[in-house]
GUNU-142825 format. One record per residue (C-alpha): residue number from 1; z, y, x. Coordinates in steps of 0.05 Angstrom, whole numbers. Example, Ala and Ser with C-alpha at 12.3 -4.5 7.8 and 13.67 -1.06 7.14 Angstrom:
<rs>
@nr=1	up=156	north=-90	east=246
@nr=2	up=143	north=-21	east=273
</rs>
This chain:
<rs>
@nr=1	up=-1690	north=-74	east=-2811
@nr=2	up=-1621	north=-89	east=-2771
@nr=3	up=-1642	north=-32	east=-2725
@nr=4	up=-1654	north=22	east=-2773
@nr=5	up=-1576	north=-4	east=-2806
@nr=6	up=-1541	north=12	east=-2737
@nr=7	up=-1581	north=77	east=-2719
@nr=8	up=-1560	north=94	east=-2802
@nr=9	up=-1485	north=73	east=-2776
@nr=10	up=-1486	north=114	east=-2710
@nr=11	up=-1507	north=178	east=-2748
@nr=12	up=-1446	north=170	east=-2807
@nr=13	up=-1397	north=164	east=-2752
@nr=14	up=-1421	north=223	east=-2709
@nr=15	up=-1428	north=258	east=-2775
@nr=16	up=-1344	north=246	east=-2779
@nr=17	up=-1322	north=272	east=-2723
@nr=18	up=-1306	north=196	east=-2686
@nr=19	up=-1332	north=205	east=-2614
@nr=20	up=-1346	north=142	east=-2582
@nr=21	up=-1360	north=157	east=-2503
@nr=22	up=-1421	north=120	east=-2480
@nr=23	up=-1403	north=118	east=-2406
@nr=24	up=-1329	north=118	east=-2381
@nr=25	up=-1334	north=81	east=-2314
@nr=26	up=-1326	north=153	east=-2278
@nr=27	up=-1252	north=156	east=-2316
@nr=28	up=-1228	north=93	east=-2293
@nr=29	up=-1260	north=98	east=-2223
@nr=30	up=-1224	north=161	east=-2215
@nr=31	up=-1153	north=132	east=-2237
@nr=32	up=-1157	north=77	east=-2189
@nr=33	up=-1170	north=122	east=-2130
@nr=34	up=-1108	north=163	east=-2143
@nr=35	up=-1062	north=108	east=-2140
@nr=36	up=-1091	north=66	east=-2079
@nr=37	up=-1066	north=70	east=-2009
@nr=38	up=-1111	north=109	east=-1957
@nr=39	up=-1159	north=65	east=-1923
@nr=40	up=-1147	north=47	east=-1846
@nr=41	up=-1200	north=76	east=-1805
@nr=42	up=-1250	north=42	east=-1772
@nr=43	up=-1242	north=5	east=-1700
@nr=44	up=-1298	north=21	east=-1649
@nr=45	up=-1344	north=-36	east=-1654
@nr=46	up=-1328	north=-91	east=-1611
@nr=47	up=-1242	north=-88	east=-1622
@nr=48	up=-1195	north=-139	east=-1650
@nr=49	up=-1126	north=-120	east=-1669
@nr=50	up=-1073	north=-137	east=-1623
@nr=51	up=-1024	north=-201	east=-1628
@nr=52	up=-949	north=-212	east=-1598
@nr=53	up=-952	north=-259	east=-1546
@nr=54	up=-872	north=-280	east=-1529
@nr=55	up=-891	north=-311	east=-1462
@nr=56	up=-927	north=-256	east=-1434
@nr=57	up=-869	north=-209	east=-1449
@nr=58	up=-819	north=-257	east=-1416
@nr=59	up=-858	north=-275	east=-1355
@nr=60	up=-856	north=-193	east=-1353
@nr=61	up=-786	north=-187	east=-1356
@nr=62	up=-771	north=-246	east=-1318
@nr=63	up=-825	north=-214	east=-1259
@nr=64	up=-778	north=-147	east=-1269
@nr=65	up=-713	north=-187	east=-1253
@nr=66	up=-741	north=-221	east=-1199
@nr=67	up=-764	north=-159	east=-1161
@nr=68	up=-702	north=-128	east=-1176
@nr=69	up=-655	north=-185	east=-1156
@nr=70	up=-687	north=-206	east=-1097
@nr=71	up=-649	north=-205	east=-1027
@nr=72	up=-671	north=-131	east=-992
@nr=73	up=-668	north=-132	east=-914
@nr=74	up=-603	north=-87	east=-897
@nr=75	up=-583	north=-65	east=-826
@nr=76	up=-521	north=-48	east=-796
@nr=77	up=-510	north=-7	east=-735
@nr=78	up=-433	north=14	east=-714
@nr=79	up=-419	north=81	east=-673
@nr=80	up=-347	north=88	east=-629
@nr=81	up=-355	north=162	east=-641
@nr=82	up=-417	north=198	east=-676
@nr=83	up=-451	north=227	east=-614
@nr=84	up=-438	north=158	east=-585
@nr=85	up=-484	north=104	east=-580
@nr=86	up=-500	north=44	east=-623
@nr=87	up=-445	north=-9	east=-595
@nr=88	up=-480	north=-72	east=-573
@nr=89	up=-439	north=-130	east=-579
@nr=90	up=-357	north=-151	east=-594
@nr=91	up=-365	north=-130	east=-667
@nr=92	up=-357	north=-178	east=-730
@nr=93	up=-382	north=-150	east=-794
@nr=94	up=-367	north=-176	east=-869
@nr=95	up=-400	north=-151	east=-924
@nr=96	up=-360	north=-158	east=-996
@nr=97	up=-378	north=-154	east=-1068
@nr=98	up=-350	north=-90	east=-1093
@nr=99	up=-324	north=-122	east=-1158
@nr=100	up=-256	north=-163	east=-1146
@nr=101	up=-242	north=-228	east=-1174
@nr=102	up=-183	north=-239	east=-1229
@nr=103	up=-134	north=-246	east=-1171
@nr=104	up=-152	north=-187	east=-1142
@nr=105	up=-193	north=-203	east=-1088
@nr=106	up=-274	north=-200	east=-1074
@nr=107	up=-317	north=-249	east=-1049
@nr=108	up=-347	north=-254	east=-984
@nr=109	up=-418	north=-239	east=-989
@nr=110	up=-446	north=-254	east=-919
@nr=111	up=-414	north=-251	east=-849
@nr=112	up=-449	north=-221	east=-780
@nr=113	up=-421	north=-225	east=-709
@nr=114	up=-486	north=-183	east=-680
@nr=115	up=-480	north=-116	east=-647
@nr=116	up=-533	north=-95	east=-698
@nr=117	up=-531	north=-135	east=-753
@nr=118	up=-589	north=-154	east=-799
@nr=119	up=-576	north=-192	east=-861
@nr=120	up=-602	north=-190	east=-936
@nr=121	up=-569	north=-176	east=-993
@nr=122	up=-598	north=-169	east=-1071
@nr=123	up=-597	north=-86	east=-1092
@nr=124	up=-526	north=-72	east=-1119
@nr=125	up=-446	north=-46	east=-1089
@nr=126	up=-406	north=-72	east=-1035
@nr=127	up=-365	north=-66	east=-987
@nr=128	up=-369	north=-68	east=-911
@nr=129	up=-306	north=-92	east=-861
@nr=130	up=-329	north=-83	east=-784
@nr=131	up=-284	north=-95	east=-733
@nr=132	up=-281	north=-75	east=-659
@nr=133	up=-232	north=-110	east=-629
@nr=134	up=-165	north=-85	east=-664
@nr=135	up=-207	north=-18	east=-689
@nr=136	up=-224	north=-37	east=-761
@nr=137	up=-264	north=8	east=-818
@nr=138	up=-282	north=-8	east=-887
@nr=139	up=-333	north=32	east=-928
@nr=140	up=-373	north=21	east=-999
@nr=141	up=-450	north=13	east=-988
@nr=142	up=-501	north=15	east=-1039
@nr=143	up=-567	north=-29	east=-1029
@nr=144	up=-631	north=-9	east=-1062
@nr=145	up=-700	north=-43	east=-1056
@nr=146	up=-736	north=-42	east=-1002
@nr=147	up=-718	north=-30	east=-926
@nr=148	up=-637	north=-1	east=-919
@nr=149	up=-600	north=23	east=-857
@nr=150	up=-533	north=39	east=-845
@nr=151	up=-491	north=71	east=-791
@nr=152	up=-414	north=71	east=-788
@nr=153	up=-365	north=108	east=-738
@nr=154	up=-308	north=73	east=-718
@nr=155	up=-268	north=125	east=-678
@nr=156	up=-247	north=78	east=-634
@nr=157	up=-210	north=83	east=-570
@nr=158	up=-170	north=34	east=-519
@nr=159	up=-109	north=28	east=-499
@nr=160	up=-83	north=-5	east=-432
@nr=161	up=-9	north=-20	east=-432
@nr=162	up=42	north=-40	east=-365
@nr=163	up=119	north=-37	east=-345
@nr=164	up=164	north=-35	east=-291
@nr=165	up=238	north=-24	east=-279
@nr=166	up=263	north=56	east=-273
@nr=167	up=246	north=65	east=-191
@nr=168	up=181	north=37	east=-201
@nr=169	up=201	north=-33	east=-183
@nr=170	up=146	north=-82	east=-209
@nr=171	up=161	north=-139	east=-266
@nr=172	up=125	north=-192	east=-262
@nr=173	up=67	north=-198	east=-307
@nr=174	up=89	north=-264	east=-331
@nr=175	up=155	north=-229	east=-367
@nr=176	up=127	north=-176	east=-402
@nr=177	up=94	north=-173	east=-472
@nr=178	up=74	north=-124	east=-516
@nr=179	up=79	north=-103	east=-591
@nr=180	up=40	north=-47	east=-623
@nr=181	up=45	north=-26	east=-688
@nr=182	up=19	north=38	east=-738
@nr=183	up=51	north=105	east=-714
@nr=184	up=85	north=122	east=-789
@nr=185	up=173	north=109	east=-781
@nr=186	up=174	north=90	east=-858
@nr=187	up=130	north=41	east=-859
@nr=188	up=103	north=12	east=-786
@nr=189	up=54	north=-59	east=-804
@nr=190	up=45	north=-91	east=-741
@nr=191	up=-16	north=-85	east=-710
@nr=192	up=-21	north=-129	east=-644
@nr=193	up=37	north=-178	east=-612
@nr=194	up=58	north=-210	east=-556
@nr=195	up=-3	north=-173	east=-520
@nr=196	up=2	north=-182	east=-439
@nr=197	up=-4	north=-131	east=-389
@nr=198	up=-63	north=-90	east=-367
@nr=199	up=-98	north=-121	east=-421
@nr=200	up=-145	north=-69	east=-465
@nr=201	up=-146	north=-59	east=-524
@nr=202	up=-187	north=-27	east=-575
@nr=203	up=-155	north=7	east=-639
@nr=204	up=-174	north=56	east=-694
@nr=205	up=-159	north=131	east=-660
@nr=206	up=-84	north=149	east=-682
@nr=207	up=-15	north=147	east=-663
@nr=208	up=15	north=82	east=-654
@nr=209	up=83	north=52	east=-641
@nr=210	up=94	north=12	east=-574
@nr=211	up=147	north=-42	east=-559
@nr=212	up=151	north=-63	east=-490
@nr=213	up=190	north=-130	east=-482
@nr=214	up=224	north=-151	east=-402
@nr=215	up=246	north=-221	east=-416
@nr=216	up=261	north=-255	east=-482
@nr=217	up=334	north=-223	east=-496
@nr=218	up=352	north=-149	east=-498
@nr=219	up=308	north=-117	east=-448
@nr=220	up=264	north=-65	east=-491
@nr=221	up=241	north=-2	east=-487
@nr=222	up=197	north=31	east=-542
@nr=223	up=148	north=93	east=-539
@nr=224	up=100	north=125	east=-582
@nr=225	up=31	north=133	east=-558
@nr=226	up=-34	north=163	east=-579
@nr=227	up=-101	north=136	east=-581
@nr=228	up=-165	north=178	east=-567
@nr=229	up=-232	north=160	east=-602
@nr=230	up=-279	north=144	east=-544
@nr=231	up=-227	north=150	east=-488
@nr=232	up=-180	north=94	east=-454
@nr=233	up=-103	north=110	east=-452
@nr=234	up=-66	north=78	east=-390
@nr=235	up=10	north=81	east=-408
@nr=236	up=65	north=41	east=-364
@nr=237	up=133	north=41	east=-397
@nr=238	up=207	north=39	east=-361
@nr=239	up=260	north=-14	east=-368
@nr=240	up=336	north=2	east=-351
@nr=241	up=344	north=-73	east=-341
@nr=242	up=339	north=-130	east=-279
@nr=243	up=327	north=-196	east=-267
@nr=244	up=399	north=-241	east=-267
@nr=245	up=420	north=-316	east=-242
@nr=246	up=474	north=-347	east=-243
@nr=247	up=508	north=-403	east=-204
@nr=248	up=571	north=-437	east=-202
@nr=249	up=606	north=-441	east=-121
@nr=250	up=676	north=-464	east=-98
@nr=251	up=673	north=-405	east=-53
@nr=252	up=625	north=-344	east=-41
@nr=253	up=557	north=-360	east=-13
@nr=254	up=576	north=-438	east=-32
@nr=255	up=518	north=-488	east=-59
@nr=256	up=505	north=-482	east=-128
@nr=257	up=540	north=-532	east=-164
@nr=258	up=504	north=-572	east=-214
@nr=259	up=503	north=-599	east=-295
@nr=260	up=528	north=-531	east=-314
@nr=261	up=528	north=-512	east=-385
@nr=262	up=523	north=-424	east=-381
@nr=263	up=547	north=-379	east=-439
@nr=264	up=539	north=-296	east=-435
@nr=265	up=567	north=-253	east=-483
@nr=266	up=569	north=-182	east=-493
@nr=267	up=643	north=-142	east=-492
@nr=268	up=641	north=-150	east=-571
@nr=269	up=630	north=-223	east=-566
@nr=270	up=567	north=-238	east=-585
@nr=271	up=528	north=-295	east=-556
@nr=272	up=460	north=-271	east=-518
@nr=273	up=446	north=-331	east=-468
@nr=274	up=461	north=-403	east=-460
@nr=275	up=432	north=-454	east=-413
@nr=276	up=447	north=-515	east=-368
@nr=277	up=434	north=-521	east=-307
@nr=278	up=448	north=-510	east=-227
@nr=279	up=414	north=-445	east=-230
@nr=280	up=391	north=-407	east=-300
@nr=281	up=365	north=-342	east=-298
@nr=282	up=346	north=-284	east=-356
@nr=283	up=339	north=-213	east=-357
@nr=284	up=394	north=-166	east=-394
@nr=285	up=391	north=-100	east=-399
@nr=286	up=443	north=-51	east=-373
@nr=287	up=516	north=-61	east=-391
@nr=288	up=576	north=-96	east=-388
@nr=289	up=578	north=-173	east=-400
@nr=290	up=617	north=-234	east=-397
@nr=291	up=590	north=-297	east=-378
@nr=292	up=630	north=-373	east=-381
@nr=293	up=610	north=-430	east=-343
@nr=294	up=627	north=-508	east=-361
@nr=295	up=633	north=-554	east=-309
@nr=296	up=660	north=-624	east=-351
@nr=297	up=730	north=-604	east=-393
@nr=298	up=741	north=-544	east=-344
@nr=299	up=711	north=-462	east=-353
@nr=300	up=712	north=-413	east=-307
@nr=301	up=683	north=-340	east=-328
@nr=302	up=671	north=-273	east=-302
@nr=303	up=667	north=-204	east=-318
@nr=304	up=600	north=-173	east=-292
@nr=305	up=557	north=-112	east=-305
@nr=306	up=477	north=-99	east=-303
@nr=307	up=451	north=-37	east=-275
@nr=308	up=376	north=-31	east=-273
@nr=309	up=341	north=-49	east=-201
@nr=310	up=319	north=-110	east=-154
@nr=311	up=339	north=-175	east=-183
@nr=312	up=406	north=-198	east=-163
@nr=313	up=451	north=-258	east=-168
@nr=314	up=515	north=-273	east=-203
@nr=315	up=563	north=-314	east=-172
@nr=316	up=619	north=-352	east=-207
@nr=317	up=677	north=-388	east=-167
@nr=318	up=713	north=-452	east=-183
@nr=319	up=770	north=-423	east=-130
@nr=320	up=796	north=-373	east=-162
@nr=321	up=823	north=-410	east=-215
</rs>
């Protein structure tokens, strides 16, 4: 009976026009399709997706550093000309970090007194000083990893310096000294002092400025010489000066009287040379001069004049006064 009532119920609503749908999973399946994301596609069989793993990328980066960092081997080879070859010994090399310090200056790096020198150094700048003897060059050097060589040319020559008095009389070796200093009249920076004779020297190829010194008061004679690259200069310089003693006599040719106090002066009265003694000696160069001796509360003085040559003696007498 109930199921003839809802088949009699069914057919007055269709009869209305009221459409109930039977079935409207299809609608709704549909709807939720449209607004879903698209579905990741499938991973070959056997896959898992990958994780971050923070150590692993620092031992990386830390394996990058260290290869990077690490001290390269670097050589260092030095040339007196470029044809020439490598020079063997006498050279001290210093290697610099190109970046200075807040006072300026940059840090020494590592330090070589080998002909060919073979240190290591992390990849980065610097700066390399070699010196041979007084020749000196400085140049920027990049290091990269692996193996590096380097070749510098110093242009280098020698010098070989000697005087004597105008007539080609001979000074002894033991009163002469040298000075040299950079060529340029505004602004000469000494280079090398109190050198000795005959001794060489090696300096940078240029022009330099020489000072040749006879004694230790106003014997000098200057010259400017130039320096080859790969060649020695021999140079001997004049002196218009000589050799002078004095000595204090009560008559010419007399013994030298002793416990003398000695005063010269030039004609403008300036004091060039003082001593005590029996017999002082110094070397002036030419010109007029005065020179006082003190024997107690008494001095006797003399008028004398230099003229380049021989040594020669000065005689001052107690008699004439």
């Amino acid at each position: 009976m109930r199921l003839r009532q809802r088949l009699a119920l069914l057919l007055a609503l269709a009869l209305t026009g009221f459409a109930v749908p039977l079935y409207t999973a299809p609608a709704q399946a549909q709807s939720a399709t449209a607004e879903m994301p698209p579905l990741p596609r499938p991973r070959p069989q056997g896959t898992s997706t990958p994780t971050a793993n923070p150590a692993a990328a620092s031992q990386a980066t830390e394996a990058i550093e260290a290869v990077t960092s690490a001290p390269q081997p670097v050589t260092l080879t030095a040339h007196i000309t470029p044809d020439g070859a490598p020079i063997p010994d006498g050279l001290v090399w210093r290697v610099y970090d190109s970046t200075a310090n807040a006072a300026g200056d940059m840090a020494l790096v590592t330090k070589s007194d080998q002909g060919i020198a073979k240190v290591e150094l992390p990849p980065g700048e610097y700066v390399v000083h070699v010196a041979y003897g007084r020749a000196q060059l400085s140049e920027p050097m990049s290091v990269a990893p692996g193996s590096n060589a380097f070749d510098f040319v110093l242009d280098a020559g020698a010098l070989r310096l000697n005087s004597a008095v105008t007539g080609d009389i001979p000074i002894p070796p033991s009163m002469l000294t040298f000075d040299i200093f950079t060529g340029e009249d505004s602004n000469r920076t000494l280079v090398a002092e109190g050198l000795v004779p005959n001794d060489i020297v090696t300096l940078t190829a240029g022009t330099y400025h020489i000072i040749s010194h006879f004694g230790t008061i106003n014997a000098t004679v200057r010259a400017d010489l130039r320096v080859e690259a790969g060649q020695l200069t021999d140079a001997t310089l004049y002196h218009h000066a000589s050799q002078i003693s004095f000595k204090l006599v009560s008559e010419a040719g007399g013994e030298a009287i002793a416990d003398v106090e000695w005063t010269v002066k030039t004609p403008d009265g300036e004091t060039i040379f003082s001593d005590l003694g029996a017999f002082p000696s110094t070397v002036l160069a030419e010109g007029d001069y005065l020179v006082f001796a003190k024997q107690g509360e008494q001095v006797f003085n003399r008028e004398f004049q230099v003229s380049s040559g021989s040594a020669r003696e000065i005689e001052v007498l107690t008699a004439v006064y």
